[in-house]
LUMPANU-658573 format. One record per residue (C-alpha): residue in three letters; x, y, z. Coordinates in steps of 0.02 Angstrom, whole numbers, padded with zeros to 5 digits, always signed. Each point is the difference from the previous one (the first is absolute). Layout:
! residues N
AlaXYZ/...
***
This chain:
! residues 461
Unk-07961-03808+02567/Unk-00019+00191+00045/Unk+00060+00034+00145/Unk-00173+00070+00072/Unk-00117-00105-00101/Unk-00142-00103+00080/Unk+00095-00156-00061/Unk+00134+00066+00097/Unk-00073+00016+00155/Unk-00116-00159-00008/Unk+00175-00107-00040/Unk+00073+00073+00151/Unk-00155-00025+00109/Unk-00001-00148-00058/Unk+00185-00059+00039/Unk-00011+00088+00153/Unk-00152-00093+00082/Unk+00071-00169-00078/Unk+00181+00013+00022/Unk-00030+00063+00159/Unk-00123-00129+00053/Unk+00115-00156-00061/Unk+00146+00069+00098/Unk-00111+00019+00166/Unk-00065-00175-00038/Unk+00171-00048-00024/Unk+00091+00075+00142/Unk-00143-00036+00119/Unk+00032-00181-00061/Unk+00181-00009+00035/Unk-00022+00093+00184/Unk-00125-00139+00039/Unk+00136-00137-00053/Unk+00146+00090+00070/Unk-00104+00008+00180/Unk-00050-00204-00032/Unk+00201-00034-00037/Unk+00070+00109+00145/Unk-00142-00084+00128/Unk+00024-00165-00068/Unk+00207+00020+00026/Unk-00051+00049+00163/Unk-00116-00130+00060/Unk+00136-00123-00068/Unk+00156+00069+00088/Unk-00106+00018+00166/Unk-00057-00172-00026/Unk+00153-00068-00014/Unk+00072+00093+00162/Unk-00137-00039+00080/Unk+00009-00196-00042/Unk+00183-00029+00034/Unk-00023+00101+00186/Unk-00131-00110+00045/Unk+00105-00162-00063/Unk+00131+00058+00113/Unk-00041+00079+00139/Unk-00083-00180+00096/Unk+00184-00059-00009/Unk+00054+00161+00108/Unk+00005+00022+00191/Unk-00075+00146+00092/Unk+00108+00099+00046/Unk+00101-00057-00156/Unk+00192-00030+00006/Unk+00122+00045-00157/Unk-00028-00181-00078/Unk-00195+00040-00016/Unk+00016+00181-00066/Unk+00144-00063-00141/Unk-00136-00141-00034/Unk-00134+00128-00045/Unk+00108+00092-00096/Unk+00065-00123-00115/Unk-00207-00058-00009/Unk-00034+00161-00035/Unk+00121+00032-00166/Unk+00142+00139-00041/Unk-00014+00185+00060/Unk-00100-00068+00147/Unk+00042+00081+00181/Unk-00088-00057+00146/Unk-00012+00117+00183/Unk+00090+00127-00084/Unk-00003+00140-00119/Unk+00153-00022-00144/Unk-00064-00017-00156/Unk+00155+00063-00093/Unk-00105+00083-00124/Unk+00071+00174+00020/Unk-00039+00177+00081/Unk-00180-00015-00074/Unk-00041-00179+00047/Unk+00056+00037+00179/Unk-00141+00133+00034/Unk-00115-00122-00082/Unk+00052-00138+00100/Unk-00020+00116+00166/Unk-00173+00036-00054/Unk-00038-00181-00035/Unk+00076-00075+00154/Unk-00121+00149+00106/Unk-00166-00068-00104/Unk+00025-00194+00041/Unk+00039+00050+00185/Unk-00166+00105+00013/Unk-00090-00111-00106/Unk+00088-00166+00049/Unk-00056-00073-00175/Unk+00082-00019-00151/Unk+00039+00183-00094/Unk+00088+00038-00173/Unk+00046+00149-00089/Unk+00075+00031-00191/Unk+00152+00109-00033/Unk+00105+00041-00140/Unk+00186-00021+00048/Unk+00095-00069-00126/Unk-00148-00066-00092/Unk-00171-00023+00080/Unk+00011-00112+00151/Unk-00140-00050+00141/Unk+00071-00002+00159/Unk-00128-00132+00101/Unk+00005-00011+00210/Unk-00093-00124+00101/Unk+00018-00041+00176/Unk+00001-00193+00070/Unk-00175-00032+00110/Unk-00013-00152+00111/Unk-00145-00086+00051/Unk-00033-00004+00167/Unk-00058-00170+00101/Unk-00203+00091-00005/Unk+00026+00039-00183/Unk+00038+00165-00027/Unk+00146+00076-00097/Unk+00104+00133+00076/Unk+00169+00065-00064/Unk+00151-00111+00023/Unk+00122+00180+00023/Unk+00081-00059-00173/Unk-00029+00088-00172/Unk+00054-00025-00145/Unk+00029+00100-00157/Unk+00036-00034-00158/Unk+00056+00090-00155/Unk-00091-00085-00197/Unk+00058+00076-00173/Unk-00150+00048-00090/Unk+00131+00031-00156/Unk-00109-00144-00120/Unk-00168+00080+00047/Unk+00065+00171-00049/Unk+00047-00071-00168/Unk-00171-00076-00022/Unk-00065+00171+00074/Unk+00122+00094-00150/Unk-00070-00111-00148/Unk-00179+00010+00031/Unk+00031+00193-00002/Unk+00091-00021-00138/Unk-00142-00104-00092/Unk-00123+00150+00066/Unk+00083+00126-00073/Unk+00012-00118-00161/Unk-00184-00040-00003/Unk-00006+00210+00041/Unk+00112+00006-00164/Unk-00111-00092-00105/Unk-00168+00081+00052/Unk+00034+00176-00071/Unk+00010-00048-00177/Unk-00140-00099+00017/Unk-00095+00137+00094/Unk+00058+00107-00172/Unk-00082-00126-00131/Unk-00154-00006+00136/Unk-00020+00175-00022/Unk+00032+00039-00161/Unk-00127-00141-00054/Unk-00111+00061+00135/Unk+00034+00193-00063/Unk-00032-00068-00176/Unk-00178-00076+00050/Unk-00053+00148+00064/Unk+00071+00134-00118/Unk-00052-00086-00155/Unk-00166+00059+00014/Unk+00042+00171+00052/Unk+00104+00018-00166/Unk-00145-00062-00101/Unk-00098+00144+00079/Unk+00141+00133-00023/Unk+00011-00083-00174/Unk-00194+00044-00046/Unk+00009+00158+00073/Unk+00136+00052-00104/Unk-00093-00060-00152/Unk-00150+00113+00067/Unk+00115+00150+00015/Unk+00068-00020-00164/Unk-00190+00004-00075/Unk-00035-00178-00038/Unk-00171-00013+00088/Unk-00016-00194-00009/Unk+00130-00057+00112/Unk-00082-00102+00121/Unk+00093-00107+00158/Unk-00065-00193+00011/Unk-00078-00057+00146/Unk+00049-00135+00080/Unk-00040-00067+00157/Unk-00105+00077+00161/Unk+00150+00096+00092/Unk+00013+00181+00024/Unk+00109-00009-00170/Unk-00122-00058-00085/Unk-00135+00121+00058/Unk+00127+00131-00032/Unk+00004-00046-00186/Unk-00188-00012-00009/Unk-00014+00183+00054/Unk+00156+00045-00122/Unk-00121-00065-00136/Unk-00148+00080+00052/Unk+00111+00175+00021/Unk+00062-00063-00172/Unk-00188-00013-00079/Unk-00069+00173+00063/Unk+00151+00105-00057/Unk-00014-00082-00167/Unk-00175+00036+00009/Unk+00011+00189+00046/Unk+00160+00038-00131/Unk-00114-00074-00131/Unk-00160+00114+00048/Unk+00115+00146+00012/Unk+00093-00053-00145/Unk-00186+00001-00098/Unk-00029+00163+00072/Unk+00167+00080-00042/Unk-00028-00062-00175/Unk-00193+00066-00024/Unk+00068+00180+00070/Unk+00148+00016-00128/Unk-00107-00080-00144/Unk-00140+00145+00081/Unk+00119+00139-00008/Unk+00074-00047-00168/Unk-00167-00044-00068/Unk-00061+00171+00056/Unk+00154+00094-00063/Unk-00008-00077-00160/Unk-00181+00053-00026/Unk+00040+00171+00059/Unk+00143+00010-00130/Unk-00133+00052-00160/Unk-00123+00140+00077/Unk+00149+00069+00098/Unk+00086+00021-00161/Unk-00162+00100-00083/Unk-00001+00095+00153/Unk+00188+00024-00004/Unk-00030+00096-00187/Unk-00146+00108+00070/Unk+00096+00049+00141/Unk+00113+00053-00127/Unk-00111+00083-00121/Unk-00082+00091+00144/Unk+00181+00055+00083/Unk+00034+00087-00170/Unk-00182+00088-00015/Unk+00014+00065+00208/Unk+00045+00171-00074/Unk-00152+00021-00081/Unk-00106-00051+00158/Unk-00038+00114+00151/Unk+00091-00005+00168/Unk-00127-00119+00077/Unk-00009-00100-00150/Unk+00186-00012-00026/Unk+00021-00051+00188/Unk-00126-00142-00019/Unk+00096-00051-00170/Unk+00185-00015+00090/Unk-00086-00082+00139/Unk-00059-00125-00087/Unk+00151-00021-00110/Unk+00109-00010+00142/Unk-00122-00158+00059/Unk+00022-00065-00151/Unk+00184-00016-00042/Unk-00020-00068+00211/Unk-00101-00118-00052/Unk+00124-00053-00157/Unk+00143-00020+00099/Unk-00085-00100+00122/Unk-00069-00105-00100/Unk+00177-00035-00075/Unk+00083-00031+00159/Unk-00140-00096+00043/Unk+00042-00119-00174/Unk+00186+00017+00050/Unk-00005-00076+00187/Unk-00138-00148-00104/Unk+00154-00032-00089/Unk+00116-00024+00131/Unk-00120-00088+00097/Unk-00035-00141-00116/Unk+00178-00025-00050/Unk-00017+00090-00178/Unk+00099+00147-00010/Unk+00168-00025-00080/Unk+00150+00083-00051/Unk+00042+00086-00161/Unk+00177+00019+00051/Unk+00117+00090-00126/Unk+00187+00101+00006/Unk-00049+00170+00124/Unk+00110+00132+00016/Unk-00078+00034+00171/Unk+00067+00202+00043/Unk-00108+00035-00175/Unk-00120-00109+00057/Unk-00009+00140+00165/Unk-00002+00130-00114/Unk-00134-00052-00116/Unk-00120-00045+00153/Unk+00012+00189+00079/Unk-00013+00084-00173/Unk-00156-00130-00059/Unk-00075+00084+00164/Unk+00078+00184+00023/Unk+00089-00028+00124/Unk+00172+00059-00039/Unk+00007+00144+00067/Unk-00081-00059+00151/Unk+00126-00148+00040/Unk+00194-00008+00025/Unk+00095-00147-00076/Unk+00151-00066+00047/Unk+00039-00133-00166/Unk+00153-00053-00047/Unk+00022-00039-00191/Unk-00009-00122-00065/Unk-00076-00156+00113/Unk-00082-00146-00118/Unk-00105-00138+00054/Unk-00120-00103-00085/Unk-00160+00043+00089/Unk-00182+00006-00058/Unk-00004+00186-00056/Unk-00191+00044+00040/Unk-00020-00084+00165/Unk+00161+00099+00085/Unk-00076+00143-00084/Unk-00177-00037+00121/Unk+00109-00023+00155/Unk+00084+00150-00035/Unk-00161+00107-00032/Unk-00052-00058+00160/Unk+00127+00030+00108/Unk+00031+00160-00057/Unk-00188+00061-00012/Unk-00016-00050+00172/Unk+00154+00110+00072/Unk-00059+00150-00095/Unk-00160-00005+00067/Unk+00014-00067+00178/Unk+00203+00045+00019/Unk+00060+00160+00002/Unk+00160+00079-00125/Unk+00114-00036-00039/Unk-00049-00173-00068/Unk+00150-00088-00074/Unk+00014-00165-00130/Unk+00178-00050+00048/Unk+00097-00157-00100/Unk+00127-00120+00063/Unk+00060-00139-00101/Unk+00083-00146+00056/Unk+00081-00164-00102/Unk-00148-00107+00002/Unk-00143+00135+00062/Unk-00068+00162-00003/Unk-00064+00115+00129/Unk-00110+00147-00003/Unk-00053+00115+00126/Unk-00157+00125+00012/Unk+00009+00112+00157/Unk-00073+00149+00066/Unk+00002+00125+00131/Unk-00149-00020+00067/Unk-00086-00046+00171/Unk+00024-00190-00055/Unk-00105-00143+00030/Unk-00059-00043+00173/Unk+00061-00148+00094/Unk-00168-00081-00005/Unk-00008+00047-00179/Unk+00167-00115-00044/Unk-00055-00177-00010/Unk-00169+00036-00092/Unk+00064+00134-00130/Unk+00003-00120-00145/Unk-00150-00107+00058/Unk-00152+00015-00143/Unk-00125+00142+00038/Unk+00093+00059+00149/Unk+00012+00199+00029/Unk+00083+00079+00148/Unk-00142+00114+00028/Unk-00151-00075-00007/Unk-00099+00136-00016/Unk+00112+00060-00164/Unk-00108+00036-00139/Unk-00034-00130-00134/Unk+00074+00134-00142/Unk+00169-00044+00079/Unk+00009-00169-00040/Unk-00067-00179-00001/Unk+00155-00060+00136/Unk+00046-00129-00172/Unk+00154+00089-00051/Unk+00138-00044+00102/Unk-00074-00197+00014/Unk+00017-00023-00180/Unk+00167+00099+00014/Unk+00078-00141+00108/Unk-00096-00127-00082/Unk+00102+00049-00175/Unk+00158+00016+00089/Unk-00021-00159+00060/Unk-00065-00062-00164/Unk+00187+00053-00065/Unk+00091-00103+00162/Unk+00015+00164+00092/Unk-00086+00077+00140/Unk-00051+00166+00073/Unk+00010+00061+00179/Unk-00053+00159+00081/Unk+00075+00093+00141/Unk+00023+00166+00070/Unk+00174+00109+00000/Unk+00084+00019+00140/Unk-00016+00207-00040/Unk-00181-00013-00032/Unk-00107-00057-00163/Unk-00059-00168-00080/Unk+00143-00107-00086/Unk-00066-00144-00125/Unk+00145-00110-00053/Unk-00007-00090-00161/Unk+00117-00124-00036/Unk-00013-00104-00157/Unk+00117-00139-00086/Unk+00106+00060-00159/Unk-00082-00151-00085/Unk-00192-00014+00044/Unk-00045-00202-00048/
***
């Protein structure tokens, strides 16, 4: 059991209040019978005294003479003194004797005391009455006190402690299987519950608790079911309405693909005939070529993130020499002379060709038009990964900017204008490197400007 678990702390509870309440019971028990024993020896030894006085002291005259006293002595049994204080019991026993003898004379009835000297003892003084001719009892002037070994009582007194710390003994490990099969009872159905949620978590959406019972257990599990039902019941509704946008979108993009193309190859054929045109004519004619090759890319990245989105898009992977890889991407785009590289030669991986190629376009597009120069492409290869950086020394991204940047459609300033982008580019640039097993992060440098990280395994599965 974990140390801080709920079955932890019920157990203990549990042997706590029982363990704790046998061994009151028990104890209480034995002080009750330890009182009863001690009284009882008591009564008895006080009883006796008290019989063999009276048996005696008829036979003795008033004022008595030596004869009578030695008579009620011998009555009276062993460590028996009569008018005077000598119990031979020791330092201790003395002052309890003195004490004793100054009770019966106040009290002038019969008076005993227990003390422990050499073994418990119960030192017992009574004085003598007469009865006079009109029937009352006065004191006679002789007392007598006696000294009873209470050494068997204490024994009987030592094993029914004994036997209470026995019955003690055997009540914690019962107290333990108490609460563990108590603990048991009551966790079972909390596991069942921890159980189904787990299932929920996981995504299976028809785990459902049984209900057994009326308790508050049970109603618990009814309202884990009902909890159960209208989660399943809202994932599947947005689940329908996740899948009718991305079928929308694709649909849409799909349909857009053939009169995009014709107006692809007008745009064309009027970019090449703008000469001829005047200046307002040729403005109107970029303008709306510029739209249109917009519009074509969007429409592509639109396609792309339908891809990812419904699990399609796959990797072509092949052998990559990835610092040529660099290089081709900048001169595809003219951006040599526009870029520093830092690639060492030569760093292979196997690595679908195109789609680093799209991150890469991206990254760096972005830094040359939101960074400032230098912007740098640096490589770093390592046993079982590569690592490329694209910096620049520009303002960098805001902190509130940081943990949207790659979030679909999101631009830093919203009022940007929509020639600058669709906000698609670097969400299907982490969605590729994490296509490959990679990932891509974005930060800022500690001496100012944007840092994306790449980092990519040398063999993309």
């Amino acid at each position: 059991m974990r140390r801080n678990s709920l079955r932890t702390r019920l157990v203990v509870a549990f042997v706590l209040v029982t363990g704790l309440g046998a061994v009151a019971a028990t104890w209480a028990s034995a002080g009750s019978a330890r009182a009863a024993l001690l009284s009882e020896a008591q009564q008895r030894l006080t009883g006796e005294l008290t019989a063999r006085i009276g048996a005696v002291a008829a036979q003795v005259s008033f004022p008595p003479d030596q004869a009578g006293l030695d008579r009620l002595r011998a009555a009276v049994g062993d460590n028996t003194l009569v008018s005077t204080v000598d119990l031979r019991a020791g330092a201790g026993a003395d002052r309890a004797a003195e004490a004793l003898r100054t009770a019966v004379r106040e009290r002038n009835r019969l008076v005993w005391q227990r003390v422990e000297q050499d073994g418990p003892r119960l030192l017992i003084g009574a004085p003598v009455m007469i009865t006079a001719v009109d029937g009352r009892r006065t004191p006679s002037g002789i007392e007598v006190y006696a000294v009873r070994d209470l050494a068997g009582t204490q024994a009987q007194l030592d094993e029914l402690t004994m036997a209470a710390a026995r019955t003690s003994a055997i009540a914690l490990p019962l107290a333990v299987v108490v609460a563990l099969l108590a603990a048991g009872g009551v966790l079972r159905p909390v596991r069942r519950v921890r159980d189904t949620a787990r299932r929920l978590a996981a995504g299976d959406l028809d785990a459902r608790l049984p209900v057994r019972g009326k308790d508050e257990l049970a109603e618990l599990a009814g309202t884990v079911n009902e909890m159960a039902g209208s989660l399943q019941h809202t994932v599947a509704e947005l689940r329908r309405l996740e899948a009718d946008a991305r079928r929308f979108v694709a649909d849409v993009s799909h349909e857009l693909r053939t009169p995009l193309s014709t107006l692809a190859a007008v745009s064309e054929i009027l970019q090449g005939s703008s000469a001829q045109l005047g200046a307002a004519e040729r403005e109107s004619a970029e303008l709306a070529v510029a739209a249109t090759q917009r519009l074509v890319r969007l429409v592509e990245e639109l396609m792309e993130v339908s891809r990812f989105d419904a699990g399609m898009a796959q990797l072509r992977i092949e052998p990559v020499e990835v610092g040529g890889a660099i290089r081709d991407c900048l001169r595809a785009r003219g951006w040599l002379d526009r870029v520093r590289t830092e690639l060492p030669e030569p760093v292979e991986a196997r690595l679908d060709r195109r789609r680093l190629d799209v991150i890469l376009a991206n990254l760096v597009g972005n830094a040359l038009r939101h960074g400032g120069p230098p912007v740098t492409v640096a490589l770093r290869a390592e046993a079982g990964r590569i690592e490329i950086e694209v910096t620049d020394r520009g303002p960098g991204l805001p902190e509130s900017v940081l943990p949207h940047v790659f979030d679909r459609f999101y631009k830093a300033d919203a009022a940007r204008s929509g020639a600058e982008g669709s906000g698609l580019g670097l969400s299907i640039a982490r969605a590729n490197a994490r296509l490959h097993g990679g990932e891509l992060t974005a930060a800022n440098r500690s001496d100012g400007g944007a840092c994306f990280r790449l980092v990519l395994p040398r063999e993309a599965t």
